[in-house]
N, C-alpha and C positions, 0 to 999 in steps of 0.2 A: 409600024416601027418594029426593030429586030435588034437584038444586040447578041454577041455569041461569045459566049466564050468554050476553055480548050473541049467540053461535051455534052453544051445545053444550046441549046436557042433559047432565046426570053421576047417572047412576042407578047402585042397587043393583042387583051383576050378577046375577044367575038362571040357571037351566038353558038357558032359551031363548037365550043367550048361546052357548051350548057352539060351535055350527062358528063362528059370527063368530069367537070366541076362538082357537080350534084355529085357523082359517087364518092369523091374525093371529101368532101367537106362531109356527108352522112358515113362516112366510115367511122367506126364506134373510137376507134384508136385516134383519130384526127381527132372527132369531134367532141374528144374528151378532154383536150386542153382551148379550144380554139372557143370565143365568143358567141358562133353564129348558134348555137344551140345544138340540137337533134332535130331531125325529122325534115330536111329542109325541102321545100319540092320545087320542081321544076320551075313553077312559078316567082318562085323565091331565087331561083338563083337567075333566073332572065332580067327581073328586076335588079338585082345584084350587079350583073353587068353590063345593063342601062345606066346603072350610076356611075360605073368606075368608066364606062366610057364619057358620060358627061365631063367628069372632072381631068381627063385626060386632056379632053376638047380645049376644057381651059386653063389648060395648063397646070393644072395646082390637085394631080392624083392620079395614080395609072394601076394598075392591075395587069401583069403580064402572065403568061401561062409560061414554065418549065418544058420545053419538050426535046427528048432524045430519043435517037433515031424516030423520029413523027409520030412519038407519043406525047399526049400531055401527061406529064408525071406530077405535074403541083403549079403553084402558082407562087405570087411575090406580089407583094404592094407597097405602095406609098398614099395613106391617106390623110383626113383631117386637118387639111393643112391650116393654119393657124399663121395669117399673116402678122397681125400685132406681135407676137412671138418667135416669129420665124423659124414655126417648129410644127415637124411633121412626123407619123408614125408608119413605121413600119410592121407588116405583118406578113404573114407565109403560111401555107402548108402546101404536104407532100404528100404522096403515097407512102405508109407504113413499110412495102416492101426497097423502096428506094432509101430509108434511113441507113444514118451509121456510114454513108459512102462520098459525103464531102460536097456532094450536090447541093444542098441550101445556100452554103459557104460560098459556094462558087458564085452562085445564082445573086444572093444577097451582095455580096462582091462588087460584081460586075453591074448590078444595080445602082448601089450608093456611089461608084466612081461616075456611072454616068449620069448622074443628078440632077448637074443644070443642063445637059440635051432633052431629057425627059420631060423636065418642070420648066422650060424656061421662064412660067411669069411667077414661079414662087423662089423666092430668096429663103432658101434654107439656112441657117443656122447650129443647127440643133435636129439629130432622127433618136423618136423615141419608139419603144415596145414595153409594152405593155406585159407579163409573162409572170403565171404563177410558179414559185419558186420549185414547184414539185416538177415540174417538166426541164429536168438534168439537160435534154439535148438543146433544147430552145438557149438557155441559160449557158453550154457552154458555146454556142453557135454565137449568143449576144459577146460574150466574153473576148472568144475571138476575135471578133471581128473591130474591138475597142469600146465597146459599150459600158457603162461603169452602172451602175445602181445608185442609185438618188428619187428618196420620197416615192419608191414602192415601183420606180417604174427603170428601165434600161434606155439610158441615155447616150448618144454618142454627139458631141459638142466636134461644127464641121469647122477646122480653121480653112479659108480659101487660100493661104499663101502654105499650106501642109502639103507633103506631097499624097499621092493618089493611095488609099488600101492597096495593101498588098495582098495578091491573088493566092484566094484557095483552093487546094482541091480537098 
């Protein structure tokens, strides 16, 4: 699966992914606001995306890798999906030298308008993120994009008769 917009590809990630990933996620600047901790190896991130391919398979979580001109520069997801709830998270990162240039925006974008191609057996609702207040870009990238703040976390409530976000760069 491929979705493009005006200067990224957002593909389904792969093995072939595994070191772009690994250096992207151990980079100190990354890995200083993002979940997966420090030190991740090899190991950790093949496992990594063994799962995001599972939940691809079933519809309900993808992981796509960022890549311009046939680099991978970062990645995008949709996980945790929470059927009683009909509520799923989103997460990201990037390469430090790709910041500040609109590419998330785009990336994230072009992700949440194509939702139910991605997910077809999760009925979204509701995409949340998770994000500590100290990470400015993350916070205004949620902002942007419509996300409001509720109970610690960045919420966007999806009406399906609303029209599609509007494209960033």
């Amino acid at each position: 699966m491929e979705l493009h917009t005006q200067r990224l590809i957002l593909r389904l990630v792969n093995y072939r992914d595994s070191r772009a990933l690994l250096e992207i996620l151990n980079d100190p600047q990354v890995s200083y606001f993002n979940d997966y901790g420090t030190d991740l190896t090899m190991q950790d991130i093949k496992a990594m995306i063994q799962s995001d391919l599972e939940l691809f398979y079933q519809g309900i979580g993808v992981r796509m890798m960022l890549v311009k001109d046939g680099i991978q520069i970062g990645s995008i997801g949709l996980f945790d999906y929470c059927e009683d709830t009909a509520k799923i998270y989103l997460g990201y990162e990037l390469e430090p030298k790709h910041w500040q240039q609109g590419y998330m925006r785009e990336a994230a974008t072009c992700l949440l308008n194509a939702l139910e191609v991605i997910l077809p057996k999760a009925l979204v609702e509701q995409v949340s993120a998770k994000v500590s207040p100290h990470n400015t870009r993350s916070v205004n990238l949620l902002s942007h994009l419509g996300f409001e703040i509720r109970h610690s976390e960045y919420q966007l409530c999806l009406n399906k008769s609303k029209s599609k976000l509007v494209s960033g760069n």
